[in-house]
C-alpha positions in Angstrom: 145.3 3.2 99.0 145.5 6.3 100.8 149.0 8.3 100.4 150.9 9.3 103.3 152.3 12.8 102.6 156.0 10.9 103.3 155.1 8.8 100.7 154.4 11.1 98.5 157.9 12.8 98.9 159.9 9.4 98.3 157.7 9.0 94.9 158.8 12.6 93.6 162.3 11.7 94.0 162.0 7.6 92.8 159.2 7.4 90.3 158.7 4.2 89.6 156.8 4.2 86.1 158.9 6.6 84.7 159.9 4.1 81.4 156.7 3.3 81.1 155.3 6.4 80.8 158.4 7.3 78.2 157.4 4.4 75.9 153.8 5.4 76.5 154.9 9.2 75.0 156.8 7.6 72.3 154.3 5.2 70.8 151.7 8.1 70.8 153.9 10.3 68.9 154.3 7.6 66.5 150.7 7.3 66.2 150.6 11.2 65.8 153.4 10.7 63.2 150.7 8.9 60.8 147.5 10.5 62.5 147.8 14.3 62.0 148.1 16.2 59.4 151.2 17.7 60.6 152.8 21.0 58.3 156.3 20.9 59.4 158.8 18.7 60.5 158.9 20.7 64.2 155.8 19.5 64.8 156.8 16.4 64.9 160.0 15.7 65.4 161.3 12.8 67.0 159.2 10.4 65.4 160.3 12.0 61.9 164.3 11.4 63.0 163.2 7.9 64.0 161.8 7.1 60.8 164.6 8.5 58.7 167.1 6.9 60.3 165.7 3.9 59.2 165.2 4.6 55.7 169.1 5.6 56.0 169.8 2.2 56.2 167.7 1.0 53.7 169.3 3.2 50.7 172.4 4.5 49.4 173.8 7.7 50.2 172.7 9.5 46.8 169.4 7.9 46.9 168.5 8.6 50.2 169.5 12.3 50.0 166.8 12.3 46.9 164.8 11.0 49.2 165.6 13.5 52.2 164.2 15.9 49.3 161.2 14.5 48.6 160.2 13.7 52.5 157.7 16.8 52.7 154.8 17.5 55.2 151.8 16.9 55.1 152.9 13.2 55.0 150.8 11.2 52.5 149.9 8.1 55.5 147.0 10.8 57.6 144.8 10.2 54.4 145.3 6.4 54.8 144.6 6.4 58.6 141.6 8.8 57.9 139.8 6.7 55.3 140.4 4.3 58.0 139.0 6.0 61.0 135.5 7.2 58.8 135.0 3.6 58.5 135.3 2.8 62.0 133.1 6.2 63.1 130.4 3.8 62.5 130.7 2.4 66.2 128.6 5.9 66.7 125.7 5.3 64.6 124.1 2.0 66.2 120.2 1.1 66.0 119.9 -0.4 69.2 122.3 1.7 71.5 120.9 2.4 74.7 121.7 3.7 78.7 119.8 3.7 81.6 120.1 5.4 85.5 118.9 4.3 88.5 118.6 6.4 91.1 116.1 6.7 94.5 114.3 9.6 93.6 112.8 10.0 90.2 113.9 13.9 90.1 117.5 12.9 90.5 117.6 10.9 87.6 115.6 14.5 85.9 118.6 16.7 87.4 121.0 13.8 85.7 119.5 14.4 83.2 120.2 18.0 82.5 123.7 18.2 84.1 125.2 15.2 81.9 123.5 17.5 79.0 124.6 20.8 80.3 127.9 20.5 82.3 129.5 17.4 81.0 128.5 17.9 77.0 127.7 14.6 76.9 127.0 12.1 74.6 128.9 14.7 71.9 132.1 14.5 74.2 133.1 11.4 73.3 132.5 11.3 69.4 134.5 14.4 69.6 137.5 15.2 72.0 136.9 11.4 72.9 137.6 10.0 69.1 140.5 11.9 68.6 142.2 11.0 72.1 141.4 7.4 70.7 143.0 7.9 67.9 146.6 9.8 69.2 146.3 9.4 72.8 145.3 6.0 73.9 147.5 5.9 77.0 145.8 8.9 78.4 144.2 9.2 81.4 140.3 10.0 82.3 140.1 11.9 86.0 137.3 12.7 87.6 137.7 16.1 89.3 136.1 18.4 91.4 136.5 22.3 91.8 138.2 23.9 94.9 134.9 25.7 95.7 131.7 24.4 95.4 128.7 27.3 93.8 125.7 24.9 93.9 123.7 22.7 96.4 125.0 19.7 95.1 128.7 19.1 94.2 129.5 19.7 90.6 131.8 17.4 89.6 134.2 17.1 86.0 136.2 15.1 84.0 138.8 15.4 81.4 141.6 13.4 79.3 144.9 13.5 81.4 147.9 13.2 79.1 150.6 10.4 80.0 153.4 12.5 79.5 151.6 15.1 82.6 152.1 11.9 84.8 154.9 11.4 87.4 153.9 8.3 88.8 150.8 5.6 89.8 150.2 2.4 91.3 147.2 0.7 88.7 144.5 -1.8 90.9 144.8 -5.3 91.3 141.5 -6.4 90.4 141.6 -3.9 87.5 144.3 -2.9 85.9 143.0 0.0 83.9 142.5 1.6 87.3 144.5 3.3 89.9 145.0 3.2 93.5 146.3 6.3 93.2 147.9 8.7 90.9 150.4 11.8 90.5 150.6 14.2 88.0 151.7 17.4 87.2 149.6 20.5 86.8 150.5 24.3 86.4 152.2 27.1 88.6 154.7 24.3 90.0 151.8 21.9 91.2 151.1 18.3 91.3 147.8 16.4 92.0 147.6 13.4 94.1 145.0 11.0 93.3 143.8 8.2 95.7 140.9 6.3 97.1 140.0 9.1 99.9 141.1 12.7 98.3 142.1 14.7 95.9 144.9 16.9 97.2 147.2 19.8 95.3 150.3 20.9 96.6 152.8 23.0 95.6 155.9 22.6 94.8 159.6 24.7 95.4 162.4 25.2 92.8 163.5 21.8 94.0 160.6 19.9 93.0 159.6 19.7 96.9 156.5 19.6 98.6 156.1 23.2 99.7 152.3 23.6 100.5 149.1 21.9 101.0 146.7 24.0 98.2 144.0 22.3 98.4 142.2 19.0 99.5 138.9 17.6 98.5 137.9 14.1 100.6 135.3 11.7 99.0 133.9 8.0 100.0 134.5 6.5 96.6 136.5 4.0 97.6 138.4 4.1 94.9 140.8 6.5 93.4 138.5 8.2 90.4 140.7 7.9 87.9 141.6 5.3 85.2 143.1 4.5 81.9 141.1 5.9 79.2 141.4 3.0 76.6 141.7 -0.8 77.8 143.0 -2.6 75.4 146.2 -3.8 76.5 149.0 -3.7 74.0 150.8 -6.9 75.0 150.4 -9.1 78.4 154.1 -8.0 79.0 152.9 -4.5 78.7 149.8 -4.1 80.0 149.6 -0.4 80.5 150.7 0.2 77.1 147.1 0.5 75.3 146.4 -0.3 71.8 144.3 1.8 69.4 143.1 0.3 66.2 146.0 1.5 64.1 148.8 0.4 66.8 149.6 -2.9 64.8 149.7 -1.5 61.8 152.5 1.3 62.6 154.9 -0.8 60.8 152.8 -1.4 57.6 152.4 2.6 57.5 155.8 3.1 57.9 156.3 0.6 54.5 153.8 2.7 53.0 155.0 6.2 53.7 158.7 4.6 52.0 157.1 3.5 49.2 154.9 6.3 48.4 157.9 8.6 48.7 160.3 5.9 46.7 157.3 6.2 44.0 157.7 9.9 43.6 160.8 9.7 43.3 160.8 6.8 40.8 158.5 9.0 39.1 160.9 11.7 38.4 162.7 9.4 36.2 159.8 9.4 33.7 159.7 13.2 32.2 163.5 13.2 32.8 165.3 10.3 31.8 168.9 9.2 32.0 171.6 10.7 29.4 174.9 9.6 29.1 177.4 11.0 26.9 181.0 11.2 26.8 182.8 12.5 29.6 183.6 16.2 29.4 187.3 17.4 28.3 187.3 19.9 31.1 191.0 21.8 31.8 189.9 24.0 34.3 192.5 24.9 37.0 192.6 28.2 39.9 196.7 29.3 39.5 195.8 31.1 43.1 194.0 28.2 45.0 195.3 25.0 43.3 192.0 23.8 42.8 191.2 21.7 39.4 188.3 20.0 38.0 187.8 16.2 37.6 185.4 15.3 36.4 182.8 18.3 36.8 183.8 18.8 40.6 187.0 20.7 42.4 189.5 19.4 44.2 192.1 21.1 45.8 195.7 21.0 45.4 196.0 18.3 47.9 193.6 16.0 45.4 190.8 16.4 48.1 187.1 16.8 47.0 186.3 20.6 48.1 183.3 20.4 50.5 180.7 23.2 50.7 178.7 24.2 54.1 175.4 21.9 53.0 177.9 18.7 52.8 178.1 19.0 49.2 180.9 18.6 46.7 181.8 22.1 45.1 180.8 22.3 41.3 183.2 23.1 38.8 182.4 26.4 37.6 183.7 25.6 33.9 181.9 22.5 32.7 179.1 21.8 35.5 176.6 24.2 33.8 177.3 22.1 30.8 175.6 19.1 32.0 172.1 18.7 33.0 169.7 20.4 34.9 167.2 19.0 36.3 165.8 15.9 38.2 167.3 13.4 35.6 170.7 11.9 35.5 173.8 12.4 34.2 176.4 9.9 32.8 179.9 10.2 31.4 181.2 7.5 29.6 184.9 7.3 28.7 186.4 8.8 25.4 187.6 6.3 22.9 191.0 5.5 22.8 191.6 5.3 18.9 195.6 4.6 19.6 194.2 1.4 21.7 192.1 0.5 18.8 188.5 1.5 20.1 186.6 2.8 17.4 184.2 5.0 18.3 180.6 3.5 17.5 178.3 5.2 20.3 176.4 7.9 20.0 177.3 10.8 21.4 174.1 11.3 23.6 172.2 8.5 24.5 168.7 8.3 26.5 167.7 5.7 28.7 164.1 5.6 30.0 162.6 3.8 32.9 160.8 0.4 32.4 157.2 0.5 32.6 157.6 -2.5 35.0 159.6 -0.5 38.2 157.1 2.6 37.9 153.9 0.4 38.1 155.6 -1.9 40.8 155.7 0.9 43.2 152.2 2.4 41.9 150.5 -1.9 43.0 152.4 -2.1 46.0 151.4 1.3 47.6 147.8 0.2 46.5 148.2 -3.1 48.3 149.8 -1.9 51.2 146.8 0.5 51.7 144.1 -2.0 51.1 145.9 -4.3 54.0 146.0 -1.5 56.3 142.5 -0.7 56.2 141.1 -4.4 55.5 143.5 -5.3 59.0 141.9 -2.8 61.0 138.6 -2.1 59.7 137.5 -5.7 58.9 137.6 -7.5 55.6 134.8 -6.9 52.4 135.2 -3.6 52.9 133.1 -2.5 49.8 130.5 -4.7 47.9 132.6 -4.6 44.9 130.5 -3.6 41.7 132.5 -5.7 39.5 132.6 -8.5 40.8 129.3 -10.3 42.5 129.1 -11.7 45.8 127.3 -14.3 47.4 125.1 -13.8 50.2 127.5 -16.0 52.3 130.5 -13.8 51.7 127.7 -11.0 52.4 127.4 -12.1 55.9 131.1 -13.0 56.5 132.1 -8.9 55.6 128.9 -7.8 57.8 130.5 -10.0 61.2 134.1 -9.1 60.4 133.3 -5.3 60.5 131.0 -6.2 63.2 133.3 -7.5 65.3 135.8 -4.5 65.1 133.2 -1.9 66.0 132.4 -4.1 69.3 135.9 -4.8 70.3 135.6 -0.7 69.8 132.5 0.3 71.6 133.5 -2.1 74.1 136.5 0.7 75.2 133.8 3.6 75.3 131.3 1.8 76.9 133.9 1.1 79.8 135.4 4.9 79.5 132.1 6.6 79.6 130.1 3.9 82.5 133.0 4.8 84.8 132.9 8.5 84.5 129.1 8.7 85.0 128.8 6.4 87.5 132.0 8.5 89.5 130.2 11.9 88.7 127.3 10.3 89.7 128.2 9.4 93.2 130.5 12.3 93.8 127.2 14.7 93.0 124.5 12.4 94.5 126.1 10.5 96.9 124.0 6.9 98.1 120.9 8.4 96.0 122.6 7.1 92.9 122.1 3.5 92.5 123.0 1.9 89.1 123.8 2.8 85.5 123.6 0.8 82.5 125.6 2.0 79.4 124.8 0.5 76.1 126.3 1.5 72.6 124.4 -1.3 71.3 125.4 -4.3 68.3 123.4 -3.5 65.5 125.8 -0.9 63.5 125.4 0.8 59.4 128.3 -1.3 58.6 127.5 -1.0 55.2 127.2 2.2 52.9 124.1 3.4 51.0 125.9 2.4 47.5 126.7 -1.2 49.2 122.9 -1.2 50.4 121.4 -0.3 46.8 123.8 -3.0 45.6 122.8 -5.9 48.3 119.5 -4.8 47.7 119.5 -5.1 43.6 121.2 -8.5 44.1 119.1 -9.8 46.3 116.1 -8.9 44.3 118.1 -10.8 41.6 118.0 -13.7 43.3 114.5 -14.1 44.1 114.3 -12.8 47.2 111.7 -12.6 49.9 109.4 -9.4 50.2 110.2 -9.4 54.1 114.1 -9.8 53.0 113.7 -6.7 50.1 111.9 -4.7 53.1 114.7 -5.3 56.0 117.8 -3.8 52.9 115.5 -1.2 52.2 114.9 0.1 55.6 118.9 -0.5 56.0 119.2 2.4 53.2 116.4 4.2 54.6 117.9 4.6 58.0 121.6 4.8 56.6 121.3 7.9 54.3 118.9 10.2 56.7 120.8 8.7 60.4 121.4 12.0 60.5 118.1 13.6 59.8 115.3 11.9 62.0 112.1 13.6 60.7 113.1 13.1 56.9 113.6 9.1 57.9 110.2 9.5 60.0 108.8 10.4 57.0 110.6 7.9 54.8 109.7 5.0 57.0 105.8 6.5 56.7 106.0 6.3 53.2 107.9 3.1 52.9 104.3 1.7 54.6 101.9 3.6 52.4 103.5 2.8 48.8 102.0 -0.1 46.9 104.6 -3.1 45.6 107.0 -1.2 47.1 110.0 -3.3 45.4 108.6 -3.6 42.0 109.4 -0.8 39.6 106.6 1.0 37.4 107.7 -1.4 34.4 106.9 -4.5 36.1 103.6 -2.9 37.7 102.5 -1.8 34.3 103.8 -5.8 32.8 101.9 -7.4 36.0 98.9 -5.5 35.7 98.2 -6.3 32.0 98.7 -9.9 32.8 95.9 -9.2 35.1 98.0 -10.2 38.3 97.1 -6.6 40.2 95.2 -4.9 41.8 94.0 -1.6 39.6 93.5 0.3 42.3 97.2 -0.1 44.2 98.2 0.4 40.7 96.8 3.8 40.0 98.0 4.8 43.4 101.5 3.3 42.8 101.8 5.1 39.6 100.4 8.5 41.3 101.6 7.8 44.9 104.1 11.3 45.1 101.2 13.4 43.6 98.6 11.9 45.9 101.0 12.2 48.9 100.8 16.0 48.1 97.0 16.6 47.4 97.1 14.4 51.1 99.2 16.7 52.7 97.5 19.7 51.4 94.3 19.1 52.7 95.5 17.7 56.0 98.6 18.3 58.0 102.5 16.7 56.8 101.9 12.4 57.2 104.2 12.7 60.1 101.5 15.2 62.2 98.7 13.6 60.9 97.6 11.4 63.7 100.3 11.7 65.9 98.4 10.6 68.9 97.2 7.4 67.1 99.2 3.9 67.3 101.0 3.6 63.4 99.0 1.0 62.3 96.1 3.0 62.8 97.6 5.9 61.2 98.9 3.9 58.3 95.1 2.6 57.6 93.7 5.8 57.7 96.2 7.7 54.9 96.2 4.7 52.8 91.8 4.7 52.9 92.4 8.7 51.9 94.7 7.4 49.0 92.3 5.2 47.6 90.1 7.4 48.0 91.9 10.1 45.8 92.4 7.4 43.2 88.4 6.8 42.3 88.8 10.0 41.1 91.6 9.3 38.6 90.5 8.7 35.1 91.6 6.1 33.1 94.2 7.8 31.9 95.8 7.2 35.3 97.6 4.3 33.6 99.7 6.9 31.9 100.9 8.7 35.2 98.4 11.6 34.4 94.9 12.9 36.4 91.5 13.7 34.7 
């Protein structure tokens, strides 16, 4: 829908999604509240008020000005959310993720090539400024822009994350929901950008928030407006262009556990200093000047009002309040005996009163269980092999396809994000030359750890399994600890071919052999395989040179030939892990 400029002046003075776009700034600063690490309570404000209001109603007046106390930044919930999100960052590190470009002319999709590299910083974008809009800005907005003057032969178009609270009003698409028709937002210097399915205008704006100027105007043949919601999940059907990021539904639960992990510290205090109680002080104090008199360790004045200081607390008496504790712990005054009413005084004086062991461990199991059903909710459940408990392969598989399924219903929301950005850029840079994309973050994820691995692995081998099953774990850990360093897993997966009984250890080699059940030969090169690796290398090139040019089972036969040959000229004291 192409906007009229009239149109455009009746939508500055009647926005239509403007509570919306409010409830869209307040969930994220929610989110934000839990997400960042956040030093001060002015960084965060609103949603701070919001949550201490409710705690307000949830404790006494003393108790929740202890609390008020102990409410300090940085908030202990960021380190939940963060354990959280390193679990999900898997959805980067597939095995079978792949993208493709079609375009006309084969040096096109070379020039693609470079610029998606070079001008867009992709695919690092989106595991970086990309994660952590996910993460606190779900409801933003990706544009597709294009600078006022154009320095190249070919346009050179941009994008960037559009925050919801920068927007003054849109009208999403039918069809798709997550995409606009058109769109208005703010920018600086007094502008706004308009947004539709035919240009990209800028106008300026008077002290009145009137259209004063036409800045600039870019057309394009789109046909549609390039710019959508960045995230697509949709928080409820009522809602729709409220989005949901993995942590949404657990805002609540994180609220529960930020009161409990505060009401913890301060059940805590309780501990190293107790409760005393002892009989209530025989204080006479009294100001001849002001009227003011002490009861009970506090003034009141002569009208029998408690004084009030400037921080809304009750004045001290100056005679006997330095006479009673100081610290953390409380402070209780029983009554005097009354001997003329016959009460005999049998108490102590001073009595201490500790805290159960029961309330402090209470709070100490439930801020563990709230945490383990936050991450379980949103990360999936089994999310450790425990090591004290064994697991069958069954339950195996059920914690590999509930992580599984969370990282799809996640990549699912980049995929989308990043295929509509590329294939925008691509048309507004290459016009009818660019044909198709395909973007692909694939389904095979390192949803297990390298400790997980090693321990699926040892219990497999446990349970009698199959060589092939014993090679696909091992290549898991293989691939899992060097994802991240490709030549050192080149080489790994080389030498993962070349080794001899690859999942037997040198004990059972050495039992097997002496039963006769061996080969000597793969034995001696099993028990020397590091040391004859190295002689290898230094009379060649490094395994992963050596025959580059060659298909790998060709390369594999040739080393392993060497190998052997190298062990004919081991002695028999081989057996021992020495050379002659």
């Amino acid at each position: 829908m192409a906007l009229e400029l009239n149109q455009i002046k009746q939508i500055l003075q009647k926005p239509t999604k403007r509570q919306t776009i409010q409830k869209a700034v307040n969930m994220q600063r929610r989110l934000r509240f839990h997400t960042e690490t956040n030093v001060a309570v002015s960084d965060i404000n609103q949603p701070t008020t919001i949550f201490l209001d409710w705690v307000r109603q949830l404790l006494p007046k003393d108790k929740f000005n202890i609390f008020l106390h102990l409410f300090k930044f940085p908030l202990p919930t960021p380190a939940v959310v963060e354990d959280v999100y390193r679990e999900l960052e898997r959805v980067f590190y597939s095995r079978n993720s792949s993208s493709s470009y079609q375009f006309t002319d084969s040096e096109l999709a070379e020039d693609w090539s470079q610029y998606k590299k070079n001008n867009l910083n992709e695919p690092e974008v989106w595991k970086t400024t990309g994660w952590k809009r996910m993460q606190v800005s779900p409801n933003s907005i990706l544009v597709v822009d294009l600078p006022q003057v154009q320095t190249s032969l070919r346009p050179e178009p941009y994008f960037y994350w559009l925050e919801i609270d920068a927007v003054i009003d849109y009208q999403t698409f039918r069809l798709d929901e997550n995409q606009f028709e058109w769109l208005i937002f703010k920018q600086p210097e007094h502008r706004i950008a308009v947004f539709d399915d035919t240009s990209i205008r800028v106008y300026q704006l008077n002290e009145k928030n009137e259209i004063q100027s036409l800045i600039s105007e870019a057309k394009h043949d789109l046909g549609y407006c390039p710019a959508r919601f960045f995230w697509s999940t949709q928080l409820n059907e009522k809602n729709k262009d409220l989005k949901k990021n993995p942590i949404t539904k657990e805002l609540s639960n994180l609220d529960w556990y930020l009161f409990f992990s505060i009401s913890k510290q301060h059940l805590d205090l309780y501990a190293p200093y107790p409760i005393y109680s002892a009989y209530e002080a025989d204080c006479n104090f009294e100001n001849n000047e002001t009227g003011d008199y002490c009861d009970g360790g506090f003034l009141r004045n002569a009208k029998g009002e408690y004084k009030i200081l400037n921080d809304g607390t009750v004045e001290k008496c100056p005679c006997c309040s330095e006479k009673r504790i100081a610290g953390p712990g409380s402070f209780l005054e029983v009554p005097i005996p009354n001997q003329s009413e016959g009460v005999a005084d049998m108490r102590n004086p001073v009595q201490i009163t500790t805290i159960d062991k029961d309330s402090l461990e209470y709070n100490v199991n439930e801020c563990v269980r709230l945490k383990n059903e936050i991450v379980v909710s949103v990360v999936g459940s089994g999310g450790t092999v425990s090591e004290k408990e064994a697991i069958n392969e069954t339950q195996v598989t059920a914690n590999f396809e509930s992580k599984t399924s969370v990282l799809n219903a996640l990549k699912t929301n980049f995929e989308l994000a990043q295929k509509f950005v590329e294939d925008t850029v691509c048309k507004l840079r290459y016009g009818g030359a660019f044909i198709s994309s395909s973007v692909n973050w694939g389904t095979e994820f390192y949803v297990f750890t390298v400790t997980e691995l090693y321990s699926k692995y040892k219990q497999a081998k446990e349970n009698g399994a199959s060589n092939s099953e014993l090679d696909a774990i091992s290549q898991q850990i293989l691939e899992v600890e060097y994802r991240n360093n490709p030549l050192v897993l080149q080489r790994m997966l080389i030498l993962k071919q070349l080794e001899p009984y690859p999942h037997k250890t040198l004990d059972e080699v050495l039992k097997l052999y002496e039963k006769e059940l061996l080969n000597g030969n793969l034995v001696k090169l099993k028990i020397n395989f590091s040391t004859l690796v190295e002689k290898f290398e230094r009379e060649n090139i490094n395994i992963i040179e050596f025959a580059s040019n060659k298909p790998m089972r060709e390369k594999i036969d040739i080393i392993n030939k060497k190998l052997l040959e190298y062990v004919t000229e081991i002695g028999t004291s081989a057996t021992t892990g020495t050379q002659s």
